[in-house]
C-alpha positions as CSV (number, residue, x, y, z in Angstrom):
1,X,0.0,0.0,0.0
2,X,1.6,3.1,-1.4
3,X,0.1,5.5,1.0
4,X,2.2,4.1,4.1
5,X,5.8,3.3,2.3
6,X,8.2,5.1,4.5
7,X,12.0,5.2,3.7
8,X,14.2,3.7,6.2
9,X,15.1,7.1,7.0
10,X,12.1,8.3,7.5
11,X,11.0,5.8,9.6
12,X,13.5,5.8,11.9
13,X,12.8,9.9,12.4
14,X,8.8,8.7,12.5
15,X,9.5,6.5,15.2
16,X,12.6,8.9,17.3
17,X,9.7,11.3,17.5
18,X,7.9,9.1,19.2
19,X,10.5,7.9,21.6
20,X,10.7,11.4,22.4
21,X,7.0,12.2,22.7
22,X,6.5,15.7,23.8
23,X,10.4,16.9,24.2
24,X,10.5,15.7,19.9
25,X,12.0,19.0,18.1
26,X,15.3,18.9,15.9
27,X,18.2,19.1,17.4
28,X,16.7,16.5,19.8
29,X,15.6,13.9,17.1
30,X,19.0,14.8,15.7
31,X,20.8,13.4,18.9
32,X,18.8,10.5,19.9
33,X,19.3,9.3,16.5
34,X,23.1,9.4,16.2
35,X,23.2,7.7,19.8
36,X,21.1,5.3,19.1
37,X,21.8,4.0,16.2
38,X,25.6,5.5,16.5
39,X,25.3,7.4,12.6
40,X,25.8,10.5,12.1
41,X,22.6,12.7,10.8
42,X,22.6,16.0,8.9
43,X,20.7,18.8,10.3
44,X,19.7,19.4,6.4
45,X,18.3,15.7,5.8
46,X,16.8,15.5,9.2
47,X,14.6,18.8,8.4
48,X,14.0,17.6,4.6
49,X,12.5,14.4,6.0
50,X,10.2,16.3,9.0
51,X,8.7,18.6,6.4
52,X,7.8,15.9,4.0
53,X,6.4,13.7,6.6
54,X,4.6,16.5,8.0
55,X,3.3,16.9,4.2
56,X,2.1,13.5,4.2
57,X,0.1,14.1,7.2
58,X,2.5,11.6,8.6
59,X,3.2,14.4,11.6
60,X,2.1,17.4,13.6
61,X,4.2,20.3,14.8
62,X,3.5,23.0,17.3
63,X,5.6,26.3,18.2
64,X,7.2,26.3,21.4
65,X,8.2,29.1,23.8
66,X,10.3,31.8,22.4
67,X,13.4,31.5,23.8
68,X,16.5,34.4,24.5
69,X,18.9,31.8,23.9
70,X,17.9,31.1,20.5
71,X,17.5,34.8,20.0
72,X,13.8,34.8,20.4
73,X,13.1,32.0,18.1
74,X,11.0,29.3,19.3
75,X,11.4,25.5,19.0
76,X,8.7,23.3,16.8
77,X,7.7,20.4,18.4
78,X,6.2,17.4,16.3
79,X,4.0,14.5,16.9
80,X,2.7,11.5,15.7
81,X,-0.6,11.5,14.0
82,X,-3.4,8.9,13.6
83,X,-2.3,8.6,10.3
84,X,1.7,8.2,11.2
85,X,0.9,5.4,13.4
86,X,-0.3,3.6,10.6
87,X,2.2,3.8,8.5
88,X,4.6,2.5,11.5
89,X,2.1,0.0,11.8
90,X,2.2,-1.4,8.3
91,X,5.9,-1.0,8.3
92,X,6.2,-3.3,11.5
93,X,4.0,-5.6,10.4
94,X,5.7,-5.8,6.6
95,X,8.9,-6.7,8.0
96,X,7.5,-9.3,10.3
97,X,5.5,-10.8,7.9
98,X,9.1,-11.0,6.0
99,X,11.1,-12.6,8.6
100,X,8.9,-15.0,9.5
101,X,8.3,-16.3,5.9
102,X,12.3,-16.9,5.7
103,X,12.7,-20.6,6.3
104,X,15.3,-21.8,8.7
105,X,17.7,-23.5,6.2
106,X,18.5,-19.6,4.9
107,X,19.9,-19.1,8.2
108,X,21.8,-22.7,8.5
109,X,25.5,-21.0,6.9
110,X,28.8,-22.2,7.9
111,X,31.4,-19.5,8.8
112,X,34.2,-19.4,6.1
């Protein structure tokens, strides 16, 4: 189903948001996201792939406080929607449905 392909990378921003929940703005999903999964992201990349998923109704944002340390500019916060979730969903479920169709022999390699 078209509607819910996510890229990998997308996905894994889709689903940092979530980890994060209501603290989810950029530089935040930036860092949980290179610990995590130890890769370094681009602040360019990161934003491409919020603002298209925000497109695709994917996610929300919201405008923080204004803040004197970022010279009065405020933070956007962004959630999951209804609509997010089921993308996630069918991703999860996609990739389940793949390993568990693999038959054991595939896995039964010897080590060179």
């Amino acid at each position: 189903m078209k509607k819910f392909q996510l890229g990998e990378f997308e996905e894994i921003v889709l689903l940092t948001v979530g980890v994060l929940y209501d603290e989810a703005y950029g530089v935040a999903i930036k860092n949980e996201i290179e610990n995590r999964l130890e890769r370094k992201v681009s602040v360019g990349a990161m934003q491409s792939a919020l603002r298209r998923m925000e497109k695709k109704g994917f996610l929300d944002s919201r405008l923080g406080e204004m803040n004197k340390k970022r010279g009065g500019k405020p933070k956007r916060y962004f959630t999951i929607t209804a609509f997010g979730k089921q993308a996630l969903e069918y991703s999860k479920d996609v990739r389940t449905d793949l390993w568990n169709s693999i038959p054991e022999i595939a896995f039964d390699l010897k080590l060179v």
